[in-house]
C-alpha positions in Angstrom: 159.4 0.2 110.6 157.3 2.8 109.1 154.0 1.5 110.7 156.2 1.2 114.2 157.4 5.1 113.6 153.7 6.2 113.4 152.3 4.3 116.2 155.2 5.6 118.0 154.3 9.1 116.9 150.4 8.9 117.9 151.5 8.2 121.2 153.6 11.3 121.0 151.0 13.6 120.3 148.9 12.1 123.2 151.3 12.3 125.7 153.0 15.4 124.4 148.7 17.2 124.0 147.7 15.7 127.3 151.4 16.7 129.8 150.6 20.3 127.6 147.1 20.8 129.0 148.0 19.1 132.4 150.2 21.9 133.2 148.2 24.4 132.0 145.1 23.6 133.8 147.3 23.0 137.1 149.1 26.0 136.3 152.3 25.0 136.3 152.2 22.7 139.6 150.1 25.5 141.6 146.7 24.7 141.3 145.7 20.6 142.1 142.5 18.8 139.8 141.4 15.9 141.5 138.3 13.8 141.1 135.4 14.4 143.7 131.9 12.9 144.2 129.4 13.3 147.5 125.7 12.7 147.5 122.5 14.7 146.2 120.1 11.9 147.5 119.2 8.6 148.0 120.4 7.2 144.9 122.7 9.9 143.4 125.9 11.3 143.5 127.4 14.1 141.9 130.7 14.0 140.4 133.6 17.2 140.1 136.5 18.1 139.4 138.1 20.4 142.5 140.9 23.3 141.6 142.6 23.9 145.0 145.2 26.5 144.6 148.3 25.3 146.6 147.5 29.2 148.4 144.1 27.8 149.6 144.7 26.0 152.8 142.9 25.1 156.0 144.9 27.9 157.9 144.6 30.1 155.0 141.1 29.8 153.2 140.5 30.8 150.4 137.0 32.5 148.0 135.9 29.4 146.4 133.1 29.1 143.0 130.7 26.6 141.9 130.6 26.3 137.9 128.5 24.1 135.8 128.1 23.3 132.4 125.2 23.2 130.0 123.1 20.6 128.4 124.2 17.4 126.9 128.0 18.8 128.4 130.3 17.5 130.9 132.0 19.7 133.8 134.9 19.6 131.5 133.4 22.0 129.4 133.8 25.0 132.1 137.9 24.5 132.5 138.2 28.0 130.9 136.3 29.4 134.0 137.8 27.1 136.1 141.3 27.1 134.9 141.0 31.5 135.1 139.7 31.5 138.4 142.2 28.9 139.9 145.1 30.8 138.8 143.5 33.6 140.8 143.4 31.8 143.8 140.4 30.6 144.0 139.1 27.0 144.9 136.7 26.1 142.1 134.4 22.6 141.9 133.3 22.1 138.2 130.3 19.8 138.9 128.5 17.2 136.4 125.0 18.2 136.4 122.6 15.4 137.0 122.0 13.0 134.3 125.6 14.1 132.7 128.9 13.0 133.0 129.7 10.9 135.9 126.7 12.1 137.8 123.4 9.9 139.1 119.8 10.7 138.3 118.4 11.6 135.1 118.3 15.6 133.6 116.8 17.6 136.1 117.4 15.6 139.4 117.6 17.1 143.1 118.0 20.7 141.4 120.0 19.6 138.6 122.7 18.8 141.9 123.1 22.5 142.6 122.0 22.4 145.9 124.3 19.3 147.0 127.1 20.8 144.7 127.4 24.0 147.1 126.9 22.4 150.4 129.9 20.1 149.4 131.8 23.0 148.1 131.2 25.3 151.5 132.0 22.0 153.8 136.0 22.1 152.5 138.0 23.5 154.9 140.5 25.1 152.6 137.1 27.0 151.6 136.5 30.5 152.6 132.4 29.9 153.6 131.6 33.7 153.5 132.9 34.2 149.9 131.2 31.9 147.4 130.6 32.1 144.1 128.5 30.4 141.2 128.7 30.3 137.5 126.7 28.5 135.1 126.2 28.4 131.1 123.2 27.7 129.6 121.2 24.8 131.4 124.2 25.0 133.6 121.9 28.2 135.3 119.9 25.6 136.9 121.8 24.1 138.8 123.3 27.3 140.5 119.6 29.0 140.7 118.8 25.7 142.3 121.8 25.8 144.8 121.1 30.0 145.3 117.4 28.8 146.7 118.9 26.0 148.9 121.2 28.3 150.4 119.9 32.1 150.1 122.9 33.3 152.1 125.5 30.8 151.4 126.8 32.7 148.3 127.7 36.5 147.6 127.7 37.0 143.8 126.9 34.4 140.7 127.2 35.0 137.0 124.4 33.6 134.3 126.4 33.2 130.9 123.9 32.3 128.4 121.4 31.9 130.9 118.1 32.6 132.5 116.8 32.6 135.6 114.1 29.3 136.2 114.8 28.0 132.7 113.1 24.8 132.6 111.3 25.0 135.2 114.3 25.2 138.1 113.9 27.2 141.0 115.3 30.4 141.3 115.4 33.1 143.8 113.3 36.0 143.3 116.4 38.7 143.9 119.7 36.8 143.0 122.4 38.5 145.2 125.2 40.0 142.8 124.1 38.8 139.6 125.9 39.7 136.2 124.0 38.4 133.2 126.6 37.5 130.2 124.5 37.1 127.1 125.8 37.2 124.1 125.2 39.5 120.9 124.3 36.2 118.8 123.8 33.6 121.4 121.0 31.4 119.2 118.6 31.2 122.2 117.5 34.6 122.4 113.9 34.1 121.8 113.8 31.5 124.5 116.1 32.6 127.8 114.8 36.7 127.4 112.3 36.8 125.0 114.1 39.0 122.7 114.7 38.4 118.6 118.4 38.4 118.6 120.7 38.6 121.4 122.2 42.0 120.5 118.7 43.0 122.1 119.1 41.8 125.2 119.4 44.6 127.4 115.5 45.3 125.8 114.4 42.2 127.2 111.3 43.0 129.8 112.6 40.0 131.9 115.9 40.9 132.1 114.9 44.4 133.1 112.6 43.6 135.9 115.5 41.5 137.5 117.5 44.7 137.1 114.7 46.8 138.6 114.9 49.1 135.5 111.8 49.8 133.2 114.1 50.8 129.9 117.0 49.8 128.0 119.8 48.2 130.1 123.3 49.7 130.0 126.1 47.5 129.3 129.0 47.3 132.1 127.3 49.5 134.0 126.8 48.2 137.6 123.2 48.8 139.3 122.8 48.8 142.4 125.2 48.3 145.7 128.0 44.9 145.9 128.2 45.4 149.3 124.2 45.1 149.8 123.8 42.1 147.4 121.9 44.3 145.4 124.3 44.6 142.4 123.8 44.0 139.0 125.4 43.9 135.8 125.2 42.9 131.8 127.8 42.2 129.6 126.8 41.5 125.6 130.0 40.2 123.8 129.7 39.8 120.6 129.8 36.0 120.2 127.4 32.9 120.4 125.8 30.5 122.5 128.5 28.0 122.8 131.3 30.5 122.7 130.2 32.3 126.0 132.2 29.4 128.0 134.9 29.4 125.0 135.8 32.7 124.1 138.4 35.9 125.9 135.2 38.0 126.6 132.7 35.6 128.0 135.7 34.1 130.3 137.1 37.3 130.7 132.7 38.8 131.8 132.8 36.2 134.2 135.9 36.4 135.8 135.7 40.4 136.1 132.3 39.8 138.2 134.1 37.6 140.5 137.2 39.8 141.0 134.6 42.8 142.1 132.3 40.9 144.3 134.8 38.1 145.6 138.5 39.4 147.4 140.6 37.5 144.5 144.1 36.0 146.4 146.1 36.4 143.3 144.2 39.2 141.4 145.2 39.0 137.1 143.9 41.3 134.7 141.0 40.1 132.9 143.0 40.0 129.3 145.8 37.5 131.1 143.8 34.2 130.2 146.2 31.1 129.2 143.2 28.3 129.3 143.0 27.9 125.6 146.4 26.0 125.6 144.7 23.7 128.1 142.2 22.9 124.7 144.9 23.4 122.2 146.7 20.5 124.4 143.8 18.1 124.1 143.2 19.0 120.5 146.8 17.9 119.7 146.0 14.5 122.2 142.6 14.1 120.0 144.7 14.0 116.8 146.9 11.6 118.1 144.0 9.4 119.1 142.7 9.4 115.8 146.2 8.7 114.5 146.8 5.7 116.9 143.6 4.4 115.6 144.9 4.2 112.0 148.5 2.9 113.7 147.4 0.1 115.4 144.9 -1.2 113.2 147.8 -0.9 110.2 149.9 -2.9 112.9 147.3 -5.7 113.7 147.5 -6.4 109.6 151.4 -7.9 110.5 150.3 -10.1 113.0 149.5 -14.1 112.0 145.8 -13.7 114.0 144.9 -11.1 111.2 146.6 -11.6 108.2 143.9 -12.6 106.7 142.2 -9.7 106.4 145.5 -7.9 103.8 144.2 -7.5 100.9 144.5 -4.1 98.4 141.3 -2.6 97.8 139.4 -3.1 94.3 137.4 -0.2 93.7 135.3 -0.4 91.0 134.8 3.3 90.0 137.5 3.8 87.0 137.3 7.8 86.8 136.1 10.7 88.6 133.0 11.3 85.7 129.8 12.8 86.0 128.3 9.3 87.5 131.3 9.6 90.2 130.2 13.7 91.0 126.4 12.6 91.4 127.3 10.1 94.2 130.0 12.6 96.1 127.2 15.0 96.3 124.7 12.4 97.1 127.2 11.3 100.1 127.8 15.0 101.1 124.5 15.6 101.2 121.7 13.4 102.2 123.1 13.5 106.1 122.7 17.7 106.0 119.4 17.2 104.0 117.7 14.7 106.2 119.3 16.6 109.7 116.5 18.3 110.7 113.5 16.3 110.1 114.5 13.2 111.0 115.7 14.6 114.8 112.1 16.0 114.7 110.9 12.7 114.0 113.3 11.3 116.5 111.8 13.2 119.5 109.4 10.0 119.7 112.1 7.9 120.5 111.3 8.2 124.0 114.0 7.4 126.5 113.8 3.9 127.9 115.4 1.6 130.1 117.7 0.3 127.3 117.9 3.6 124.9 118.0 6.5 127.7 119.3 9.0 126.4 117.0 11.5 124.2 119.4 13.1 122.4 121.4 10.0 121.2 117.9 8.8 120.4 117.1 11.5 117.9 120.4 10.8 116.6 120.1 7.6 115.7 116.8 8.5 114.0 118.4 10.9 111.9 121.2 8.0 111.1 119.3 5.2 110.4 116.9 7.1 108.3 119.9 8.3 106.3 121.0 4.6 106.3 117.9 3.9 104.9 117.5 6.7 102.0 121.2 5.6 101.0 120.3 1.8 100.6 117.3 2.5 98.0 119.5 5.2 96.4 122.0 2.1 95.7 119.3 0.2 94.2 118.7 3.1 91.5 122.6 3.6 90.8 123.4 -0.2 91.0 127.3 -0.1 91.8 128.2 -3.7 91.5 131.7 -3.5 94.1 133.8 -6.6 94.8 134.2 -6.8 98.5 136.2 -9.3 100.6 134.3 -9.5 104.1 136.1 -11.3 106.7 133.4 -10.3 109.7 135.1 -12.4 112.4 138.6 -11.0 111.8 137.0 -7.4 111.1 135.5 -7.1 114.7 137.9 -8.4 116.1 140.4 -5.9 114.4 137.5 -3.1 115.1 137.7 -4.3 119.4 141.5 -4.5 119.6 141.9 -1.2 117.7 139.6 0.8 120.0 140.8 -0.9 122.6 144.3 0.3 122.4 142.5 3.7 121.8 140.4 3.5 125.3 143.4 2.6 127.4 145.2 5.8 126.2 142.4 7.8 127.4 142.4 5.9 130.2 145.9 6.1 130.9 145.6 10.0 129.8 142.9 10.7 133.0 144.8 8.6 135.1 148.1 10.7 134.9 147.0 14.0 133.8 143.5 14.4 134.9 142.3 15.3 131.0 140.8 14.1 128.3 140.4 14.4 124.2 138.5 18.0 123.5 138.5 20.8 122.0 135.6 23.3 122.2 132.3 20.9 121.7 134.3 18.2 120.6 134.8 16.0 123.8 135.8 12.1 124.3 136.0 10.9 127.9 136.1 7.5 129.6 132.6 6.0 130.0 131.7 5.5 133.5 130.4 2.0 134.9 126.9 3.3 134.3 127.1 4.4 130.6 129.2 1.3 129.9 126.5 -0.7 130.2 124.1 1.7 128.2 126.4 1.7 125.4 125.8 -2.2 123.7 122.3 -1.3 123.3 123.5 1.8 121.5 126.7 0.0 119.6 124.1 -2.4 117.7 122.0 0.6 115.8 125.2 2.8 115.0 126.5 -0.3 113.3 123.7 -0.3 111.4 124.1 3.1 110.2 128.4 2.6 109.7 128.4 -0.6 107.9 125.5 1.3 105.1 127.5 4.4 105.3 131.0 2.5 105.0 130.1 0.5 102.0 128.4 3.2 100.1 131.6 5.2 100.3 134.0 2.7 99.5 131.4 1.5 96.3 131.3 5.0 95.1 133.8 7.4 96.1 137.1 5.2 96.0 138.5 5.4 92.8 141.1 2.7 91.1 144.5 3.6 91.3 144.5 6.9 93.4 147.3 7.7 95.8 146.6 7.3 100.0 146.4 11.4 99.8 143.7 11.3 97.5 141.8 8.5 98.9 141.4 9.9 102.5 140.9 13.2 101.2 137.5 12.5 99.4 136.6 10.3 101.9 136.7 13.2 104.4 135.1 15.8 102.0 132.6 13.1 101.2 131.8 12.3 104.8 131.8 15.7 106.1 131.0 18.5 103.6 127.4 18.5 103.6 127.6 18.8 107.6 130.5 21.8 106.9 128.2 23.5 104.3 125.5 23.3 106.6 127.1 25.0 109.6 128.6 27.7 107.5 125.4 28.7 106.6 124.1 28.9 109.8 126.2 31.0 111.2 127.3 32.9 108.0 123.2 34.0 108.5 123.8 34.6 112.2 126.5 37.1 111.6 124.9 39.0 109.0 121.3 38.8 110.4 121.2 38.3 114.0 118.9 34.9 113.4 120.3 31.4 112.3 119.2 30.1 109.1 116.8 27.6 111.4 116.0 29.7 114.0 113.6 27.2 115.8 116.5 24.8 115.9 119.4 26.4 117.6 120.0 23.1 119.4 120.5 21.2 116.7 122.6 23.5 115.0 125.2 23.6 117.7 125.0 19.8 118.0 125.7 19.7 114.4 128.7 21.7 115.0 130.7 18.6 116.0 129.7 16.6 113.2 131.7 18.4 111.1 135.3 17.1 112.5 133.5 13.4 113.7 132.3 13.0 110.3 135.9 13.9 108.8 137.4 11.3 111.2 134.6 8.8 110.1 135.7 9.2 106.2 139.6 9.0 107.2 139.1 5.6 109.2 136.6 3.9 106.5 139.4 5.3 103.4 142.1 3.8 105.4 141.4 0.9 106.6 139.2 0.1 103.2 142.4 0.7 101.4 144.3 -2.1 103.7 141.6 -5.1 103.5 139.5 -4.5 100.5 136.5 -4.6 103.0 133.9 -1.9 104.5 133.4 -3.8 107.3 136.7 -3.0 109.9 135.8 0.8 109.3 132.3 0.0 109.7 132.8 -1.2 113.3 135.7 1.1 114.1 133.3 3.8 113.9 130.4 2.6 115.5 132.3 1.7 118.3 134.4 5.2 118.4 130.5 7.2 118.0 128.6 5.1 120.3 131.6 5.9 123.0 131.4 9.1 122.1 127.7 10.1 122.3 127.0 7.7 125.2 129.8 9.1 127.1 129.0 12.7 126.6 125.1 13.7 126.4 122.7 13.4 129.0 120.7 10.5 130.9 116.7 11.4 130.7 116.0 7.5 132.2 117.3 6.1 134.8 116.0 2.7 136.9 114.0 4.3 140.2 113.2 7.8 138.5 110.0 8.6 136.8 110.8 9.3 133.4 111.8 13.2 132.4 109.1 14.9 130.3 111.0 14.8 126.8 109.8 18.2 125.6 111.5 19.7 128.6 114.8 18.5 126.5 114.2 20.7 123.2 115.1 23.7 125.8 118.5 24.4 126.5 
């Protein structure tokens, strides 16, 4: 019964997380989110999600904006903007960029789909053609710069949050009409979108002042030149970081204010009434209960006759928590944080290729395997000698009907309420046809990596006779300190210095963000389900199934069959 009440309760949180962001990212039943796609060129479509206010009609148009994400991000990373705006009355399309999400091409592709993004956007009738917007964070600038060239008087205002201008390599008009800058005071790419040591700098930035037509320091909130000429401009300098520009009050709240002065706003709001962080407090509360439902089925599969062969209680083999047991957390804890950084470097030439295309993933399983790797020969010096009972037929198919159960949800979750698992950079969304067939290729070298990593930590860090609390617990600290340490100095150095403790890896730092919680989840599966069959092995494949979904689904596409491959240098810029 108990194992029935918890499955029951997973599903709970799913349902109860997703119905909670549904309604408010439709707010309340007066804004629809429906799935769109129209073509870039030959070959390639671009995928959206359209916010039609129930106000915007045929009869009754209404201002409509294009937003777009960043790099190695989905258009569900800009439901803040789109969420704010929407409840204002405008229609808003949240595209996939090009090589992202459920978009065709590689990174980069037909102006990153700007271009074919506004000329869908302006072709709705419920769309007010003489009162278009466009927003874009980070590499999410190219697109709209892209789309501002296409169209040089099919738009009246756009807003660059954590953005430049041509950044890598886009087009870009020479005098954007209406443009507010939103940069913030420690956004980690200051060097590289203004040429400025620290964000909190910006409005020094040379670049940033020629746009402005200025030739000394910029003056936040002030607005230069005319709105009704095209000629405005405007810089707001909040004091947060790169990848809270699209997730914070004040970046939201920059963006939103720009748009309500250059773009007649149907249902005008203050800029303080923002609600879209329930939206992400929702799918938080739906990514729990995914996590949960993982653990619930898998204990569940263990009653039925096909798997009972795979109960068993656990046998660790370390006694105590001695000196011996100390050396090996911190060795778990932190070889991953230790070997971060220069085995991505060395992972940069893991080129994409028809069967690994995705650069990013690349470097990551670089930095994994490596890891994997280091960990094996530091075995062979400590020499734990643990009694395991592998059942690898049973295990994997344990591991495939555990994550299948977990897919459907999502599944059924995007289905009925148009959402997904996320919260901030943490994001889990249904693989598309295309990335379902990149992902086996993928699957095989993260299982490397889990089954090293999931034997190591039941060997070492389980200890004989401690409680289910316990166990899970270390296995999360083990799994994801190093990674937690690791951030917290980052940014602990950000905030008191203006520069990251790496400041020629801002990328990797904010990718390294979500390792922190996936690393957590990754100890609490391989505890649990260790504790269950006395084997490394389900936990092993549970995970490499969940990460390989998870990164495949998520980053970005630099191959693609019919596309000559993306430089991969152009990826190290954001």
């Amino acid at each position: 019964m108990r194992k029935w009440v918890a499955f029951g309760l997973a599903w709970a949180l799913i349902l109860g997380g997703a119905f909670l962001a549904h309604t408010i990212q439709t707010d309340r039943g007066n804004v629809s989110v429906a799935e769109v796609s129209f073509p870039a060129e030959a070959k390639v479509t671009i995928s959206g999600l359209l916010y039609t206010p129930r106000t915007a009609t045929a009869a009754t148009p209404a201002p409509a904006i294009l937003v777009s994400h960043g790099y190695i991000n989905t258009r569900e990373m800009q439901s803040p903007f789109a969420i704010e705006l929407a409840r204002r009355g405008y229609v808003v399309l949240a595209m996939d960029m090009t090589g992202h999400g459920y978009s065709g091409g590689i990174v980069g592709t037909a102006g990153f789909g700007g271009p074919a993004a506004l000329k869908y956007l302006k072709s709705l009738p419920v769309v007010d053609k003489a009162h278009v917007g466009m927003e874009g964070h980070s590499m999410g600038g190219g697109p709209v710069m892209a789309a501002a060239v296409s169209d040089p008087d099919g738009y009246r205002s756009i807003v660059l949050a954590g953005s430049t201008p041509g950044l890598l390599g886009a087009a870009a008009p020479a005098n954007p009409r209406n443009l507010a800058v939103v940069f913030g005071q420690f956004d980690e790419f200051a060097p590289l979108m203004w040429q400025v040591p620290k964000g909190s700098l910006v409005n020094t930035s040379k670049r940033l002042q020629a746009i402005f037509g200025v030739t000394g320091p910029i003056q936040e909130d002030r607005v230069y030149g005319d709105i009704a000429a095209g000629t405005a401009r405007v810089l707001a300098n909040p004091p947060v970081t790169h990848p809270w520009e699209h997730f914070s009050s004040a970046g939201v709240g920059d963006a939103v204010d720009w748009f309500q002065r250059t773009l007649p706003a149907p249902a005008a709001k203050p800029v303080a009434n923002q609600v879209w962080l329930w939206k992400d407090i929702g799918t938080l509360i739906a990514f729990v209960g995914m996590v949960g439902l993982i653990l619930a089925t898998f204990d569940l599969l263990l009653t039925l006759p096909a798997f009972a062969g795979l109960n068993e209680t656990a046998r660790p083999v370390v006694e105590r928590r001695n000196g011996r047991w100390w050396l090996s957390l911190a060795i778990t804890a932190g070889l991953p944080a230790l070997t971060y950084f220069p085995l991505m470097k060395v992972g940069q030439r893991f080129f994409p290729m028809a069967a690994f295309p995705q650069w990013i993933q690349n470097q990551l399983l670089v930095w994994a395997l490596g890891t994997a790797l280091l960990t094996l020969l530091i075995g062979l010096v400590l020499r734990s000698k643990p009694a395991f009972s592998n059942r690898w037929g049973l295990s994997a198919a344990a591991a495939l009907a555990t994550m299948a159960v977990a897919y459907v949800s999502l599944v059924i979750v995007d289905a009925a309420f148009k959402v997904d698992y996320r919260f901030w950079v943490l994001g889990l969304k249904p693989l598309s046809p295309a990335r379902a067939l990149e992902l086996p290729a993928y699957l095989v070298l993260w299982t490397l990596f889990f089954l090293v990593a999931m034997r190591s930590l039941a060997a070492t860090i389980a200890v004989r006779g401690e409680g289910a609390f316990a166990a899970l617990a270390w296995a999360k600290i083990a799994m994801a300190a190093g990674f937690g340490v690791l951030v917290i100095w980052e940014y602990a150095t950000l905030f008191t210095t203006g520069f990251l403790g790496t400041p020629t890896e801002p990328l990797n730092v904010i990718v390294a963000i979500q390792f922190v919680p996936l690393l957590a989840i990754i100890g609490i599966i391989g505890a649990f389900t260790y504790r269950r069959t006395n084997s490394y092995v389900p936990g092993a494949l549970i995970c490499a199934l969940l990460i390989s979904w998870y990164v495949t689904s998520g980053t970005a596409n630099h191959w693609a069959p019919g596309f000559a491959p993306q430089l991969p240098g152009a990826s190290a810029r954001k």
